[in-house]
C-alpha positions in Angstrom: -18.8 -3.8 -9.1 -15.3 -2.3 -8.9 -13.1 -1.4 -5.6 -13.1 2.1 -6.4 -10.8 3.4 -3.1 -9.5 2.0 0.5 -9.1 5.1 2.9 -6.4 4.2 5.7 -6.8 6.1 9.5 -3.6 8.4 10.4 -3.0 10.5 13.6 -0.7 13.3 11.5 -1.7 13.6 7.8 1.4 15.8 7.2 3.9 13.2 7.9 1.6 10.4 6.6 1.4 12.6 2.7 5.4 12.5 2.2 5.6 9.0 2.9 2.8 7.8 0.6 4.1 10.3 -2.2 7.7 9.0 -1.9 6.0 5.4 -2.3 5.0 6.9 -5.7 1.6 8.0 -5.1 0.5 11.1 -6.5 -1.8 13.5 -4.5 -5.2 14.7 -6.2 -7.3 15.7 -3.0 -6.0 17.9 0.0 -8.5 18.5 2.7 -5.3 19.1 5.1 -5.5 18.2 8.7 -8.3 16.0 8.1 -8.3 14.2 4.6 -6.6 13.4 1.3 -6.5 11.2 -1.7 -4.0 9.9 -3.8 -4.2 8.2 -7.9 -2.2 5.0 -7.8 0.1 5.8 -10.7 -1.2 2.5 -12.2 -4.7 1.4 -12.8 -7.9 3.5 -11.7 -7.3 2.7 -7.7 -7.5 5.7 -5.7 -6.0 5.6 -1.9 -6.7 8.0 1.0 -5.8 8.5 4.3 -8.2 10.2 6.8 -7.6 11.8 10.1 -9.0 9.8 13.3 -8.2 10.9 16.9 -7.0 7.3 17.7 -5.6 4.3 15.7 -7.4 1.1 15.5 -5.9 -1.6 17.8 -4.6 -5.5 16.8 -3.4 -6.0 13.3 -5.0 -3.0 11.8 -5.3 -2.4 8.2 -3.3 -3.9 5.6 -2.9 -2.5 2.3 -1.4 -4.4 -0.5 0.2 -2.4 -3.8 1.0 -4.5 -6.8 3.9 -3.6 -8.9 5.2 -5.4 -11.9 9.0 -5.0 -10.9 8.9 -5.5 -7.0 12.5 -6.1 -6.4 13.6 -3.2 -8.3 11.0 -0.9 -6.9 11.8 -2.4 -3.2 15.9 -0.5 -4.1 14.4 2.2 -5.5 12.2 2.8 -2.2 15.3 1.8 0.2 17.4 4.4 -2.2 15.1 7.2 -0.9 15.3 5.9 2.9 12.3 3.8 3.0 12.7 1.0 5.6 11.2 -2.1 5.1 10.2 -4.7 7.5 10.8 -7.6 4.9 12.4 -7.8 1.8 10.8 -9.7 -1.0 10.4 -12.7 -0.8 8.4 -15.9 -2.2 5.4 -16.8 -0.5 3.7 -20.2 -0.6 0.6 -17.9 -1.9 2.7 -17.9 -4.8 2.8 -14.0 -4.5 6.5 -12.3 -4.0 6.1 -9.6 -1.4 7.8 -6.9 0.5 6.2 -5.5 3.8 6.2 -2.0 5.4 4.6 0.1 7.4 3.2 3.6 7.4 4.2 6.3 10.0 0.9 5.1 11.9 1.6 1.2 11.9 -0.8 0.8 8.6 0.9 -2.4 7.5 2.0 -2.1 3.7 3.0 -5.2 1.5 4.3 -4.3 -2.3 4.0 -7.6 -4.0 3.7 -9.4 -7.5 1.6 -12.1 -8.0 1.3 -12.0 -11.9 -1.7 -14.5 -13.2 -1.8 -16.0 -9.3 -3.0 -12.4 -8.3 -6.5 -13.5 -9.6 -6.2 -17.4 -10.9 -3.6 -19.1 -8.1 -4.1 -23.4 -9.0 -6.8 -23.1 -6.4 -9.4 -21.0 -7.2 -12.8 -22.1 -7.2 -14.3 -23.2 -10.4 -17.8 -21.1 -11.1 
């Protein structure tokens, strides 16, 4: 089994499509007002975003992006007026991570974790 796609809910698609695209996400599916997909521009991961007529309540839906150079990336974003939350930063998960969110309150976190992504000192022994 492989996670093939997460689909986030959004109020207004056309302000949710510039955002994702500006995060780097490239846009293979427009079913505009209701639906589209992204390709993650690493990796086989697709992402979409459908269209719901109310946004879930309480933490929501959190989405986390891996990327080899999170710091870097993190300027980049704030370069093109991206505003995060919280810069990176070390977590005791050992993962560094930077949180966002989406123009409907989708929480984002770009993070590295390297080999503690899948293998942190402890995982359970099969």
């Amino acid at each position: 089994m492989n996670l093939n796609q997460i689909t986030v809910p959004s109020l207004h698609l056309e302000v949710s499509v510039p955002f994702y695209e500006k995060l780097g996400l490239k846009l293979i599916v427009s079913a505009l007002p209701d639906y589209v997909r992204f390709e993650c521009p690493d990796g086989e991961g697709t992402f979409s975003i459908h269209k719901v007529g109310a946004l879930p309540t309480g933490t929501g839906v959190w989405v986390y992006f891996e990327v080899n150079d999170l710091d870097g990336k993190v300027a980049e974003l704030m370069a093109k007026g991206i505003i995060f939350d919280e810069l990176p930063v070390d977590k005791s998960w050992l993962w560094r991570e930077a949180r966002l969110k989406d123009p409907d309150g989708n929480q984002i976190i770009l993070f590295y974790a390297g080999i503690n992504r899948k293998y942190p000192p402890w995982r359970l022994r099969n």
